[in-house]
N, C-alpha and C positions, 0 to 999 in steps of 0.2 A: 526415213522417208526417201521414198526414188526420185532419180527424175524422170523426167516422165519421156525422154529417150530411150529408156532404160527397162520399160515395164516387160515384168518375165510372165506372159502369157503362152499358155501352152496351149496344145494342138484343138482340145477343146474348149477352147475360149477361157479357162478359169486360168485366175492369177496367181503368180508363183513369187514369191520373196526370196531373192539373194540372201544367201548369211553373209553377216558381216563378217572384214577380214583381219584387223588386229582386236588383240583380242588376249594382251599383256594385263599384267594389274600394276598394285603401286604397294609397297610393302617397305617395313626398315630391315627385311632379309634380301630383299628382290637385290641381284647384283646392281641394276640403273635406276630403274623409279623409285626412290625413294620420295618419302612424304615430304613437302617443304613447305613453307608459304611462301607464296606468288610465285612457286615454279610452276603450274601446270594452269593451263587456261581451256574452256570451254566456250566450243562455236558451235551454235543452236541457230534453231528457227524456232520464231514462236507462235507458228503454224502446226507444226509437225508435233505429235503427239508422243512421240518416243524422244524426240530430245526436250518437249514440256516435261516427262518424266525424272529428269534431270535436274531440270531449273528446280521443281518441287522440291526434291533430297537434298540439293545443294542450299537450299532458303533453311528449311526444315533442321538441317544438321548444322548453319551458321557458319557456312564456307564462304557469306558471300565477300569476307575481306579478304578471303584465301587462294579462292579460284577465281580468277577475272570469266567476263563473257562479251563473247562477239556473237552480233544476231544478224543474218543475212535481212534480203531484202524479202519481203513477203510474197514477190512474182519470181517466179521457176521459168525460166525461158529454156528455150529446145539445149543451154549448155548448163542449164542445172543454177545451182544455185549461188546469189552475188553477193556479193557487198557493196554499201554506198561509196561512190568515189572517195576517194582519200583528197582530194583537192576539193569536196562538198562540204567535208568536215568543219564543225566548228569548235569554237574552245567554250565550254562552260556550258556542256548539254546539260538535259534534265538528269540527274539520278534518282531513279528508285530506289527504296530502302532495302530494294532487292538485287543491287548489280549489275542492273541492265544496261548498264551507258548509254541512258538517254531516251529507253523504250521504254513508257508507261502502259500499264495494265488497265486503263482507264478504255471503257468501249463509250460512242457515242451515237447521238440519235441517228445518223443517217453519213457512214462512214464512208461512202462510196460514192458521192456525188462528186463531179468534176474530177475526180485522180483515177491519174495515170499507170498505166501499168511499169513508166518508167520513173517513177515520181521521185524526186532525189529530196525526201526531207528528213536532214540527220535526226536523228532519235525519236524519228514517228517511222518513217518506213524501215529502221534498222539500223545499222552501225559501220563504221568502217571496218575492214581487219586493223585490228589496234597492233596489232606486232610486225607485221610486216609488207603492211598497208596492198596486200594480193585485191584483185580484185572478185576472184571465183575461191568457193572453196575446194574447186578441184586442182589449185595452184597447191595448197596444203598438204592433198595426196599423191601431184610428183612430189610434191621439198621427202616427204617422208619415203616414198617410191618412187623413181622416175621411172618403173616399169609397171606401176600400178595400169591393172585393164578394165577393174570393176564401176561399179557405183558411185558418185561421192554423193556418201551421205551425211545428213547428222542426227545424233550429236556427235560432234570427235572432241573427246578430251586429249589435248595436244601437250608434249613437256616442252617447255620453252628452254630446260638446259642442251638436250641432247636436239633440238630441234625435229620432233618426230611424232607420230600419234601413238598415246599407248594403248588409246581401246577406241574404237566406235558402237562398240554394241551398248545400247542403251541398259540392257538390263544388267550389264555388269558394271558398267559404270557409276547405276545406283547403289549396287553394293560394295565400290570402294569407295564412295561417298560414305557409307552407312556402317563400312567395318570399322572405323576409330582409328582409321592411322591417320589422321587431320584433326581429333579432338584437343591435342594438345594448342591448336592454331585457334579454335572454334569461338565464336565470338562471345563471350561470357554469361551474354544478356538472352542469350537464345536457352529455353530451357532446354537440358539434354534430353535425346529419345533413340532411342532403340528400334528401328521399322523391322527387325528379325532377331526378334528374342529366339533363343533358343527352343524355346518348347511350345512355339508357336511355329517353326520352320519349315515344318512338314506340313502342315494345314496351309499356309502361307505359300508353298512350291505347287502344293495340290491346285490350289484356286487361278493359280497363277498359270499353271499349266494348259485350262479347259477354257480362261478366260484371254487369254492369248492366243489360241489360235479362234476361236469362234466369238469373241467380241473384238478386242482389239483391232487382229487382221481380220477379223470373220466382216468388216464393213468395207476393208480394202475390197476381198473378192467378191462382192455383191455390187461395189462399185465400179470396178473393172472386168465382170463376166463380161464377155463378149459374146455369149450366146444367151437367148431366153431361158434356157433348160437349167444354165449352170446361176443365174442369176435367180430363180427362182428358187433354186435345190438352195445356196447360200442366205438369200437372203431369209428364209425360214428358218435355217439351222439359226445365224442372227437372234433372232425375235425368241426361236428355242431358250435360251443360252442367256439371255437378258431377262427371259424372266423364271428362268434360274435365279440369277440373282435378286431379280424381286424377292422371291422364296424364302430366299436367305435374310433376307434384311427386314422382312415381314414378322419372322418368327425372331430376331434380332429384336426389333423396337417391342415388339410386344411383349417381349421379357423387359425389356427398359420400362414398358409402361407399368410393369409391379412392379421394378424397384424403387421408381428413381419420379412416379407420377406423368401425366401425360405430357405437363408442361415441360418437363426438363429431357423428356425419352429424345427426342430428335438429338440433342444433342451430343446424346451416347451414342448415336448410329453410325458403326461401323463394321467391316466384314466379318472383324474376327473379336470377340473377347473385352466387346466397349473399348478399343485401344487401337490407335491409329497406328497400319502397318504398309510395310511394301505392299500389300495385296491392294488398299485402299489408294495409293501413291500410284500404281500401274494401271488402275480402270477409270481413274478419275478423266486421264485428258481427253480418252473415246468417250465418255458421258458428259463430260460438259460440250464436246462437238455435236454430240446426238445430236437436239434437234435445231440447233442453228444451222451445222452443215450436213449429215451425213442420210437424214428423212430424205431432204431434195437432193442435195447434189448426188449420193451413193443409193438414191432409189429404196433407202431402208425407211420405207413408208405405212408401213404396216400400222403401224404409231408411234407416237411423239411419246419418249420418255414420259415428260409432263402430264400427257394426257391419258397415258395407259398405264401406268408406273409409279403409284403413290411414294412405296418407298426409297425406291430408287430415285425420286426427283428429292425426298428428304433428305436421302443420304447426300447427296449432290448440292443441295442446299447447306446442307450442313458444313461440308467442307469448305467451298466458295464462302460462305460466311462469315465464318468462325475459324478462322484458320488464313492469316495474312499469304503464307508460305502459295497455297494453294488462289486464291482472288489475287495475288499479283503477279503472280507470272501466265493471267491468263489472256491474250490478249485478243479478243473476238477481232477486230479489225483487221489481224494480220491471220487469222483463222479461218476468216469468210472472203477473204481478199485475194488469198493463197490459191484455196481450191477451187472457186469459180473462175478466175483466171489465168489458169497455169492449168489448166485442164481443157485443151480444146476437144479430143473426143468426147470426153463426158459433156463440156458446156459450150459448144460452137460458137456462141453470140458471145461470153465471158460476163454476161449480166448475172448481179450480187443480187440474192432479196434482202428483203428490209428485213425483215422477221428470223425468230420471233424478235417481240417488243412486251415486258423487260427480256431480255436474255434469258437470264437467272431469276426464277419468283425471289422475290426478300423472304427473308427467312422468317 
């Protein structure tokens, strides 16, 4: 995710995305990254839907005694994005059974009353840098470049031996979460899973491919055209493409409802093969933003998942559910918190809705 200093708009108003710039792996051939436990730590926002991509595979694969996390603060100001004072900190925050130091996944009635956009409360609004107590995470990208000019984005999975980032691209990050150079670290109680079986990889790169750029980003550029024409052209390709995936997962359960009966079908629903995969892991964090943030805040108003989207609010239910890895690293507070106020083009006044109300239907 940018900051919003940062946004690459071109000449006719439609939104352009930087590639990310390291873009190493972690291997027991690689000459420097090698795999270890508590060498390598991950700095996320639990706003931003590319480094939620992350927090998921790292729950999911049972890294969370392996890889530590630092989580910024939920407000993006004009220098990007922070962390809680280090003199804010305190000893004996809350932990999640998912690593957060001190962030719960827990959303609440009315989360926006009275807080500030500079609210300093250790393990509700975020975390401090736990390594070298910075205060931005663009301190992270001089320590790694003092000649960096780009972006600072996240996620960065940083190595704390060589002091330096080895990757920030989210989606290869999830697959050296997911390649098994960390299973010997993995926490025993975590069942093993595989998000890229072999003979699923190419259905899996497919989905991934058309659902990245037109769902994923496809809500970025609908929410950042800057002209009518290009917002209009986006935000239908959007709605195109979503329900695509309706399609998909339409003719999915409905096979699930002969095998498996209608009671049990939901919770076979997934993109590929009844089997939770990286495809299901990368569309999750833009549909569970659907329609808390992205209907208002990003004008993709056409309809509410929920309300036009049977299986797709299943499958989305399904996951949030039934599925720890996914319901706790999701945190609506710092989701709705994030993008209405850290977005003064889009939302001048910085006013949060209430809604929806549940978030998530119960399963």
């Amino acid at each position: 995710m940018t900051d919003r200093t940062k946004w690459a708009n071109s000449e006719d108003g439609s939104f352009k995305r930087q590639a990310s710039t390291f873009r190493d792996t972690i291997s027991p051939s690689h000459s420097v990254f090698k795999p270890a436990k508590g060498r390598y730590w991950l700095y996320v926002s639990l706003a931003c839907p590319w480094a939620h991509r992350t927090l998921i595979t790292r729950a999911l694969k049972g890294l969370t005694s392996v890889i530590g996390v630092s989580v910024v603060h939920w407000h993006m100001d004009t220098q990007g994005w922070r962390f809680l004072p280090y003199e804010e900190s305190t000893k004996g925050e809350y932990k999640s059974p998912y690593g957060f130091s001190g962030v719960p996944g827990e959303t609440h009635s009315n989360p926006t009353s009275g807080i500030r956009n500079d609210s300093v409360r250790p393990g509700v609004d975020g975390t401090i840098d736990h390594n070298y107590h910075y205060k931005r995470i663009s301190e992270l990208y001089y320590k790694a470049n003092p000649d960096y000019s780009a972006r600072f984005t996240v996620p960065v999975l940083w190595d704390l031996e060589t002091q330096t980032i080895v990757n920030n691209e989210s989606s290869e990050i999830i697959r050296i979460f997911n390649s098994g150079v960390f299973d010997e670290f993995a926490d025993p109680k975590v069942e093993p899973i595989d998000l890229l079986p072999s003979d699923l990889e190419s259905q899996i790169d497919e989905i991934n491919s058309w659902v990245y750029d037109n769902v994923n980003n496809g809500v970025y550029k609908s929410g950042f055209a800057e002209s009518q024409e290009v917002y209009e052209k986006q935000v239908s390709n959007v709605f195109e493409h979503v329900q695509k995936l309706e399609n998909i997962l339409r003719v999915n359960y409905e096979r699930a409802v002969d095998k498996y009966g209608e009671k049990d079908a939901a919770s076979k629903l997934f993109l590929l093969n009844e089997q939770l995969t990286e495809a299901d892991v990368r569309l999750y964090p833009t549909i569970v933003r659907f329609d808390p943030v992205y209907v208002q805040h990003f004008k993709c108003n056409l309809s509410t998942v929920r309300g036009g989207f049977k299986h797709l609010d299943l499958w989305l239910r399904n996951l949030y559910w039934n599925n720890d890895a996914f319901h706790e690293t999701t945190n609506f507070d710092h989701i709705k918190l994030h993008y209405t106020r850290s977005h003064p083009r889009v939302n001048p006044l910085g006013i949060t809705p209430l809604g929806p109300d549940p978030v998530i239907l119960p399963f």
